[in-house]
C-alpha positions, 0 to 999 in steps of 0.5 A: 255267704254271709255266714261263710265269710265271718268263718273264714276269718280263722283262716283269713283276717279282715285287715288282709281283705281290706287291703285288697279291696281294688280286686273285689271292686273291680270283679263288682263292676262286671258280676253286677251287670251279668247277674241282672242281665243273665236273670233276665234272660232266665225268666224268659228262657223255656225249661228245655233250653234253661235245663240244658244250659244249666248241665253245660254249665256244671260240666264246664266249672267241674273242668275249671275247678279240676284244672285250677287245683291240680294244675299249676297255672301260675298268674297272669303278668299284665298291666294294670289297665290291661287286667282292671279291663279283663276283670270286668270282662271276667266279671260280667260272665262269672255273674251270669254263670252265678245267676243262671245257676243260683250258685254263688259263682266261688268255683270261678272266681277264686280260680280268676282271682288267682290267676288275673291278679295273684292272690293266694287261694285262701285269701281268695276265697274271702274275696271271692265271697265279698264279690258273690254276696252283692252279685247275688242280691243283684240277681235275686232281686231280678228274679224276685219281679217274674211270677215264678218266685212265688215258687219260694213261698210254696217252698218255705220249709225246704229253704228254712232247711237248706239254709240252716244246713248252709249255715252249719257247713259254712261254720265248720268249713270255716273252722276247718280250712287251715287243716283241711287238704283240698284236693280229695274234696275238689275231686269229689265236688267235681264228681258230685258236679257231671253227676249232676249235670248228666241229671240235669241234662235227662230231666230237660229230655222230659220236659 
């Protein structure tokens, strides 16, 4: 995320972001709350029960993300009062998803940044990164007082790895965005995405 946002920077300018401010303080007020809460409940839940949660949660943002791409759903024309209320609603379980899923949550907040307050997609995707990166660090810090985040220092040559990975894909994601055409990849991730939680869901049948 932090290498991702300064990349979209060929696409996005920082002055646009910036002006747009209000929207990433008002999904803040919710993903904050959801992503302490949602880790919480996490280090408690019992890996049958967590697995399985997590599987419905993959199906449920490749349906999302599938819909809000190739379906145009247009925006939502409320007050603003109506819609700051709605945000911080929308907030609190796009920062509940993100912590149960260790995800940075861009898969529904774009699509609720479109549609709750009418940015463009791509504008929304920067913004989307400005509201994940707190969220994250909100839901890494709860996690980081159970026990089983020792698992992280048991595991530090995969993560150096996984991290250098994100990076590179972050930068040339970001190089790419203005020429890339979006809908053959969303319907790959979406694909990579029930694969993933058909797996899920058979590893929870073994534990």
């Amino acid at each position: 995320m932090i290498t991702a946002l300064p990349a979209r920077g060929f696409a996005v300018s920082w002055t646009e972001i910036a002006d747009h401010w209000w929207i990433v303080a008002n999904l803040l007020a919710g993903t904050l709350v959801g992503a302490w809460t949602a880790a919480g409940w996490a280090t408690r839940m019992q890996s049958r029960t967590l697995h399985r949660t997590l599987a419905l949660l993959l199906v449920v943002i490749a349906v999302v993300l599938t819909t809000t791409h190739y379906v145009d759903l247009g925006n939502l024309d409320l007050p603003s009062s109506t819609r700051a209320m709605v945000g911080v609603v929308a907030g609190v379980l796009i920062g509940m998803v993100a912590a149960f899923m260790g995800v940075a949550g861009g898969e529904l907040l774009i699509p609720t940044i479109i549609l709750l307050f009418g940015a463009d997609i791509r504008l929304a995707g920067s913004l989307s990164l400005m509201v994940s990166l707190p969220t994250m660090l909100v839901a890494f810090t709860r996690y980081s007082r159970d026990s089983s985040f020792a698992v992280l220092r048991q595991n530090l040559r995969f993560v150096a790895l996984m991290g250098a990975g994100s990076i590179t894909g972050a930068l040339a994601g970001g190089a790419l965005l203005p020429y890339v055409a979006g809908p053959a990849l969303i319907g790959a991730l979406s694909l990579i995405l029930l694969a993933s939680a058909a797996k899920v869901w058979r590893h929870s049948e073994d534990t």
